[in-house]
N, C-alpha and C positions, 0 to 999 in steps of 0.2 A: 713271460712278457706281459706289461699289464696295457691295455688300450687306454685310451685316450678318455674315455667315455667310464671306465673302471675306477676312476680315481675316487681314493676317499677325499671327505669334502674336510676343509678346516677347522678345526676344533674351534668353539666357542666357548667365552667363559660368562659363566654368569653369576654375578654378585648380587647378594640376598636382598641389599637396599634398593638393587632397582625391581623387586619381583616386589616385594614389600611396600608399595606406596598407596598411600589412599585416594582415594577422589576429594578431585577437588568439589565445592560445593556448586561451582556452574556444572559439571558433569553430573551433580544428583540432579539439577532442573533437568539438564538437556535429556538424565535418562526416566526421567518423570515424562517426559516430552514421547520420545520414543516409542516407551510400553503401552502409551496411553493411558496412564493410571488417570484419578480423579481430577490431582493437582495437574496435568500435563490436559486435563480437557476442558477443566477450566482456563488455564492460562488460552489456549486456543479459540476456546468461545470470546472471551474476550477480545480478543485480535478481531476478531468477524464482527461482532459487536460494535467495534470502533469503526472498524473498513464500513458496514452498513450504516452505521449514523453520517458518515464523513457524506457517504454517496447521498442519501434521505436529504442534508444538508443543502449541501451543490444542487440536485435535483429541486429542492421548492427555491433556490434561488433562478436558476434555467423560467422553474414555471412561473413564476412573479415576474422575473423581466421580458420572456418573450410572450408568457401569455396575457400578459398586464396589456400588452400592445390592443387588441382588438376591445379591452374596456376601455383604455384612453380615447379612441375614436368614435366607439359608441356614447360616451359620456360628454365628448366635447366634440362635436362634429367640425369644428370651423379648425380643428389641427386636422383632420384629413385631407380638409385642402388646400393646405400648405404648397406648396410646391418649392422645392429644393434642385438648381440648374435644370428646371423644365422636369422634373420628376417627381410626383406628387410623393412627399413624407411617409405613410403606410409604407411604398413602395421602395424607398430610397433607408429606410430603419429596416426592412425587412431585408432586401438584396444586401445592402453593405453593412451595415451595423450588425445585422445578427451572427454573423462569422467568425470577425473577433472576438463578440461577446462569448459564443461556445469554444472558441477556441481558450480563451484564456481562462475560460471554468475547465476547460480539459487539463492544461495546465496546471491550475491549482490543483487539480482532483488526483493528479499524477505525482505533485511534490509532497502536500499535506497525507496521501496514499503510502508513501513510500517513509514519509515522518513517520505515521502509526507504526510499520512495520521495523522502521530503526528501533525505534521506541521498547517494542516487542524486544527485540535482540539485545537491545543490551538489559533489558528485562530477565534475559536468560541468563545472561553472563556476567550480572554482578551477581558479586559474592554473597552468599549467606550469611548473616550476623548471629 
């Protein structure tokens, strides 16, 4: 009597064209990528390259517009006292205006971020000529 657990398993067949196939040429990137060869460390530094210029970017933008603020009012004192509903301008750019402004550089920093990295992808996965 054979157990449940004894059974032999189902034969499989296997035709020589599916054992037989080549890579494709995204598969030489992706295994260029992989092993870490030359080609797969350059393409990589490059990605970081880009991701680091985008941030470099965004960052001297942050600094020119929030740090520009204390030379605006050193350079023209009669805009410091401004007053905006009983809240002097410095005050009223710095609590409300500077939020948005990080927040929508966040924003970009996270779509044109994620651009680089598309960018990279299909980088890998077109075809070789």
């Amino acid at each position: 009597m054979v157990a449940a657990d004894d059974r032999v398993p189902a034969r499989t067949r296997i035709v020589l064209a599916d054992v037989v196939r080549g890579d494709s040429p995204s598969e030489h990137t992706r295994t260029e990528l992989a092993q870490q060869t030359r080609v797969g460390e350059a393409l990589v530094r490059g990605l970081v390259r880009a991701q680091l210029s985008l941030a470099l970017r965004l960052w001297l933008v942050v600094a020119v517009g929030l740090g520009g603020l204390p030379w605006l009012f050193a350079i023209a004192p009669s805009v410091s006292r401004v007053t905006v509903f009983g809240v002097h301008l410095p005050w009223a750019l710095l609590a409300v205006i500077s939020f948005p402004f990080l927040v929508t550089v966040g924003w970009a920093y996270v779509r044109l971020a994620e651009r680089n990295e598309q960018d990279f992808t299909n980088l890998i996965r077109r075809p070789e000529r």
